[in-house]
C-alpha positions as CSV (number, residue, x, y, z in Angstrom):
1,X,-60.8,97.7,-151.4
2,X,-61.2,101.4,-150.2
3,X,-62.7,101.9,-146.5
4,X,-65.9,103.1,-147.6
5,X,-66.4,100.5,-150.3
6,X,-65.7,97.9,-147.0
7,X,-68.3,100.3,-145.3
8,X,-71.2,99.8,-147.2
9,X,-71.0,95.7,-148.1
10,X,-70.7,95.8,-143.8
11,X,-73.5,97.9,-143.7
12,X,-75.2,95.4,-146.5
13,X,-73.9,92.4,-145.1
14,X,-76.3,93.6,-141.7
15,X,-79.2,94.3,-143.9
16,X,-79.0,91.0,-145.1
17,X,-78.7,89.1,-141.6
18,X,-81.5,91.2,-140.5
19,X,-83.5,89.8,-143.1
20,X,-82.3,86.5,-142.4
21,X,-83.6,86.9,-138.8
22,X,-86.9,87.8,-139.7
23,X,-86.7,91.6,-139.6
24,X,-90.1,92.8,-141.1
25,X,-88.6,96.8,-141.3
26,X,-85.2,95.6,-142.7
27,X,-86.6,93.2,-145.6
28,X,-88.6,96.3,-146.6
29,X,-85.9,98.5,-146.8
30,X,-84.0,95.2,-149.0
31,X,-86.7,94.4,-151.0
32,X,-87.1,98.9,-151.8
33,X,-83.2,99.0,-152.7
34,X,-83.1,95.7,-155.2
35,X,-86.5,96.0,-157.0
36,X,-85.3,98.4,-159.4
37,X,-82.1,95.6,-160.2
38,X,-84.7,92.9,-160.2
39,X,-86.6,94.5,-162.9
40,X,-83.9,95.2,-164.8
41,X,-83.2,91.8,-165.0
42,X,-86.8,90.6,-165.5
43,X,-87.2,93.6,-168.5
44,X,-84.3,92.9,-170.1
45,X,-84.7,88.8,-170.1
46,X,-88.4,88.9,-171.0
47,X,-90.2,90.6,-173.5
48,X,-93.9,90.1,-171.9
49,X,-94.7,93.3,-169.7
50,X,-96.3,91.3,-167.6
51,X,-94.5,88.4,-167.4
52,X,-91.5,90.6,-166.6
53,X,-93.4,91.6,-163.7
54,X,-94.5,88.3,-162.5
55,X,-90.9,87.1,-162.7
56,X,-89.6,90.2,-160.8
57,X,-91.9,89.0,-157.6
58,X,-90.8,85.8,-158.0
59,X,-87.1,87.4,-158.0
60,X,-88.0,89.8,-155.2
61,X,-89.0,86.9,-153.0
62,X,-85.7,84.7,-153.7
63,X,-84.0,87.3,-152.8
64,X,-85.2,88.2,-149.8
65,X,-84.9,84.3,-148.8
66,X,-81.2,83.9,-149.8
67,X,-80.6,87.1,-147.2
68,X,-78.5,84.9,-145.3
69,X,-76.4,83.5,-148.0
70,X,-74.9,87.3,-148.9
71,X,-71.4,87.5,-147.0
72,X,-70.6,91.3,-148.3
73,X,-67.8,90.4,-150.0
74,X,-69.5,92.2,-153.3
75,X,-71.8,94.4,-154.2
76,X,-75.4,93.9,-152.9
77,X,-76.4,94.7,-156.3
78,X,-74.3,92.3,-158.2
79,X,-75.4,89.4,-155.8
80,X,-79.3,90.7,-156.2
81,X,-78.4,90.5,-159.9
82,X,-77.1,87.1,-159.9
83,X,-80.4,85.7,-157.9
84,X,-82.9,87.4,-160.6
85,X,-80.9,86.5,-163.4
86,X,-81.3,82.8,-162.4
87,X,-84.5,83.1,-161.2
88,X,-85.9,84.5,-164.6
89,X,-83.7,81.7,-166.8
90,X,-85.4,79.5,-164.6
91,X,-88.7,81.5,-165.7
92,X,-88.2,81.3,-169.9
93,X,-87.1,77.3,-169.4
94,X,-90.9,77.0,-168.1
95,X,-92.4,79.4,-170.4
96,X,-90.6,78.6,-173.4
97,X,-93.2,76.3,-174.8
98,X,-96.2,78.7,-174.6
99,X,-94.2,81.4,-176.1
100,X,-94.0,80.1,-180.1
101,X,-93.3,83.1,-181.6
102,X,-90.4,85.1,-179.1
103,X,-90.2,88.9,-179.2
104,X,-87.1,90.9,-178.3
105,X,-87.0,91.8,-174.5
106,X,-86.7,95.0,-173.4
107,X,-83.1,96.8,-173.0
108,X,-82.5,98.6,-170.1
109,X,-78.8,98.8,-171.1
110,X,-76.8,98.8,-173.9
111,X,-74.7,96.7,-176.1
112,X,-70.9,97.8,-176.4
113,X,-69.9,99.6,-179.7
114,X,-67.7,97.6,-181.6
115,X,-65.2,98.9,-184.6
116,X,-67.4,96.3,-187.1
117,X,-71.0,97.9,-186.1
118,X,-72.6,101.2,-185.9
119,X,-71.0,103.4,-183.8
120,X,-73.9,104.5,-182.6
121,X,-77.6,102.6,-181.7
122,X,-78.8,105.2,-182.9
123,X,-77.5,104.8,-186.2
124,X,-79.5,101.4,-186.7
125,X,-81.5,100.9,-189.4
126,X,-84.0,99.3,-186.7
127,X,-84.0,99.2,-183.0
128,X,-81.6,97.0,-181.6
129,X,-84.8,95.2,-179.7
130,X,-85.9,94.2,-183.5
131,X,-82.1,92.7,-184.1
132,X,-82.5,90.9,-180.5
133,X,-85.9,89.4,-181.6
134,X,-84.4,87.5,-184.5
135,X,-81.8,85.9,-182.5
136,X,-82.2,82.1,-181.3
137,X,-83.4,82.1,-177.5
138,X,-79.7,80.8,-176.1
139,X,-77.8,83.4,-178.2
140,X,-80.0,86.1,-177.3
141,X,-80.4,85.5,-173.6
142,X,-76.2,84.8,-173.2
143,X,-76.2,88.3,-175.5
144,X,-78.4,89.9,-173.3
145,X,-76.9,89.1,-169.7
146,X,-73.4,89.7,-171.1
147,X,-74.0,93.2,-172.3
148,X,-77.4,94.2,-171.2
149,X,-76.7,92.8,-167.4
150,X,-73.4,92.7,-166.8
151,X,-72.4,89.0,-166.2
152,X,-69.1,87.4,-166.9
153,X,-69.1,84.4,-169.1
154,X,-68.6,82.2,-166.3
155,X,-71.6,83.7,-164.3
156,X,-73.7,83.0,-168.1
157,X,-72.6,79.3,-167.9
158,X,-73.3,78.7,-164.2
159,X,-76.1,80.8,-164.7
160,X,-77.3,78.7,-168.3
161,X,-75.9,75.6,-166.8
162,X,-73.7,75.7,-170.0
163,X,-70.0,75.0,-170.6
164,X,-68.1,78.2,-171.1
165,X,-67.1,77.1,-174.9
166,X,-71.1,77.2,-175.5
167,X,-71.2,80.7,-173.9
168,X,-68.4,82.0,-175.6
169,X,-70.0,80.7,-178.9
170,X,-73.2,81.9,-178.1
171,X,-72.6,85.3,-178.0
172,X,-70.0,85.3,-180.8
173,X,-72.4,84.3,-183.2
174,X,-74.6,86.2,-181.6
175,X,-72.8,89.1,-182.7
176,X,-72.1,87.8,-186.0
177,X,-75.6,87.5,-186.8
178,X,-76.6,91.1,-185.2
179,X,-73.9,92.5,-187.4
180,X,-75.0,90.6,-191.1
181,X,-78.7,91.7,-189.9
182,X,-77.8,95.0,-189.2
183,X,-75.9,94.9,-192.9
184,X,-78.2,93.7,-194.6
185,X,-80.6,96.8,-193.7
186,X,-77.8,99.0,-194.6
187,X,-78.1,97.7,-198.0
188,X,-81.9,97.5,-198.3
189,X,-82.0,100.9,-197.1
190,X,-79.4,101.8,-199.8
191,X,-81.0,99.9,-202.3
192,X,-84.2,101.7,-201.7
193,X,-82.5,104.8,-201.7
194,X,-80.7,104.0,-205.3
195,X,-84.2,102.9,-206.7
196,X,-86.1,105.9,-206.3
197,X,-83.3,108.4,-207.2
């Protein structure tokens, strides 16, 4: 670890135990610097607007509790992002029965190219949301905080409370299915093509 790297979890690590104390101006300043990774989280997890937003204060405020818990050994950001993610999982597992029909969440970042897929999101026949939307719940979300977020598989299965096999799975098919999806409007788009040449 460089010196200023070490500099700036210190100075993170005594935002944090200002918060901790109680620190009105400090948890300001917190709560200021993580929303935007909060709401990242939230968008790309949730396709409701608004439900993104509810789940981002609910975020916002675990954060700011679980000041002391931060020991600077990371990122501020990665440990913000850990706290929302959960938070949010915790947020679908509640919501998932009033939400029958599931629509893709919003993606703030983007999926990896691979040698098998377009090489380009742009080059898909649809928006990668639409792909996302078609996706069971569990592969979708373990796609989404993989690529979209950032997290390690391990982080997924604490995160999921699911066995790193499952996570592993999950977004392999995942993949599998984004790719046939995304081929099969390669070839309706073809076949369309052909038929009115």
């Amino acid at each position: 670890m460089s010196a200023p790297d070490l500099v700036v979890h210190v100075a993170d690590l005594e935002l944090a135990e200002a918060v901790a104390r109680g620190d009105r101006a400090a948890a300001e300043r917190l709560a200021r610097r993580v929303l935007p990774f909060v709401r990242r989280v939230s968008r790309a997890l949730l396709s409701d607007r608004a439900e993104a937003d509810d789940a981002s204060q609910v975020a916002l405020l675990e954060v700011l509790r679980a000041a002391g818990s931060y020991r600077g050994t990371g990122a501020l950001e990665a440990w913000t992002r850990r706290i929302a993610s959960r938070v949010v999982i915790r947020h679908m597992r509640r919501h998932r029965d009033h939400d029958p029909e599931p629509t893709a969440p919003e993606i703030v970042g983007e999926l990896p190219d691979e040698s098998e897929t377009a090489s380009s999101l742009d080059e898909l026949p649809r928006p990668l949301e639409a792909y996302l939307a078609e996706l069971p719940e569990v592969q979708r979300t373990a796609l989404v905080l993989r690529h979209a977020l950032g997290h390690t598989v391990p982080e997924i299965a604490e995160l999921t409370s699911s066995p790193i096999p499952t996570v592993k799975s999950r977004i392999k098919k995942a993949h599998q299915e984004i790719r046939r999806l995304v081929r099969r409007d390669v070839n309706l788009g073809a076949r369309a093509i052909a038929s009115t040449s």
